[in-house]
C-alpha positions in Angstrom: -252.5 51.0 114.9 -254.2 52.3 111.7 -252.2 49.8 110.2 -253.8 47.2 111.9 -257.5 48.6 111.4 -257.1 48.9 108.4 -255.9 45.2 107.7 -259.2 43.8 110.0 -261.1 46.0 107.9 -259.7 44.5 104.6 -260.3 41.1 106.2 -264.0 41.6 107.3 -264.8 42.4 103.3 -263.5 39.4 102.0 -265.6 37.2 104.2 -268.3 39.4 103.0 -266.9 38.5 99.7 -266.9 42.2 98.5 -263.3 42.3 97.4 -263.1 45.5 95.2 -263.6 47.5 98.9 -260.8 44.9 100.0 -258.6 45.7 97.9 -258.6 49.1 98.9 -258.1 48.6 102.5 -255.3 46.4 101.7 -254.2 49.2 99.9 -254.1 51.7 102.0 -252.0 49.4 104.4 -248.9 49.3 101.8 -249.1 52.7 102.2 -248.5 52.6 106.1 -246.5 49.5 105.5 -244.6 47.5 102.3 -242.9 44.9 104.3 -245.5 43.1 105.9 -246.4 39.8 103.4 -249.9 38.8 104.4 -251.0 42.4 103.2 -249.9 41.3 99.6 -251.5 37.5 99.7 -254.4 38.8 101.1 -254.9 41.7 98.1 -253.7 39.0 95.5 -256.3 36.2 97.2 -258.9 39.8 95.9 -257.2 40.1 93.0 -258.0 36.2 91.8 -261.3 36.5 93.1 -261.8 39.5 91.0 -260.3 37.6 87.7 -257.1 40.6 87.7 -254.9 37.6 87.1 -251.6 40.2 86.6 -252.4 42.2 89.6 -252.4 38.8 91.7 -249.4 37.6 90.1 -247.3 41.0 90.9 -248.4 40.8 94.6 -247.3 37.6 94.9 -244.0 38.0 93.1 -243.5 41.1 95.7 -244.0 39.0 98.3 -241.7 35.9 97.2 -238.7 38.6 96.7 -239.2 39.2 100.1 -239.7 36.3 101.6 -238.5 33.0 99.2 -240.4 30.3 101.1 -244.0 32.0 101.5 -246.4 29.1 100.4 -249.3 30.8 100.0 -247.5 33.4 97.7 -246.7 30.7 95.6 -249.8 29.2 95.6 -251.7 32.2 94.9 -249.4 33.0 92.0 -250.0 29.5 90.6 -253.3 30.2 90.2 -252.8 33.7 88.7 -250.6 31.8 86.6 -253.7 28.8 85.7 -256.1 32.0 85.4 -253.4 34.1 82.9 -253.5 30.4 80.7 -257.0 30.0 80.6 -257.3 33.5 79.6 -255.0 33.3 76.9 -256.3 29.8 75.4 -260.1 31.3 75.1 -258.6 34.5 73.3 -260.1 37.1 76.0 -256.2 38.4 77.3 -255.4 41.3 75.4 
C-alpha cells in the first residue's frame, strides 16, 4: 500500500513538472519493490526531463532485462541514447 502511495505521489510531480522530487518518490518505490517496470520508465521519463541522459538509459536497460518487449523502455532509452549523442557532438559529456 505504501508502494502504491508512493508511486501516485511520484506521478502527481511529474504533472507538476517538478521531477527532481519525482525521482525520489520513484525511488523510494524500488526500495519497496524492483520488479515492477513502470516504476523505472516513469524515473527514466524524470531522468530525460532532467537532461541525466545515463541515469535514463540504466533505468531503461533495467527494465528491458526484465521485460524484452517494453516499448516505452525502449523508447525512452532511445532518447537517452539521442540526448548521450547530442551531448557528446557539442563537447559538454565528460
Amino acid at each position: 500500500e505504501n508502494f502504491k502511495t508512493l508511486k501516485d505521489e511520484g506521478n502527481d510531480f511529474v504533472k507538476k513538472g517538478k521531477y527532481e522530487e519525482a525521482v525520489k518518490k520513484y525511488s523510494e518505490c524500488m526500495k519497496l519493490n524492483t520488479k515492477e517496470c513502470a516504476i523505472y520508465t516513469n524515473r527514466a521519463l524524470c531522468y530525460l526531463k532532467l537532461y541525466k541522459y545515463e541515469e535514463a538509459k540504466q533505468d531503461c536497460d533495467h527494465v528491458l532485462q526484465i521485460e524484452d518487449s517494453n516499448i516505452k523502455a525502449f523508447y525512452r532509452r532511445a532518447l537517452a541514447y539521442k540526448g548521450l549523442q547530442v551531448r557528446t557532438k557539442h563537447g559538454r559529456y565528460s
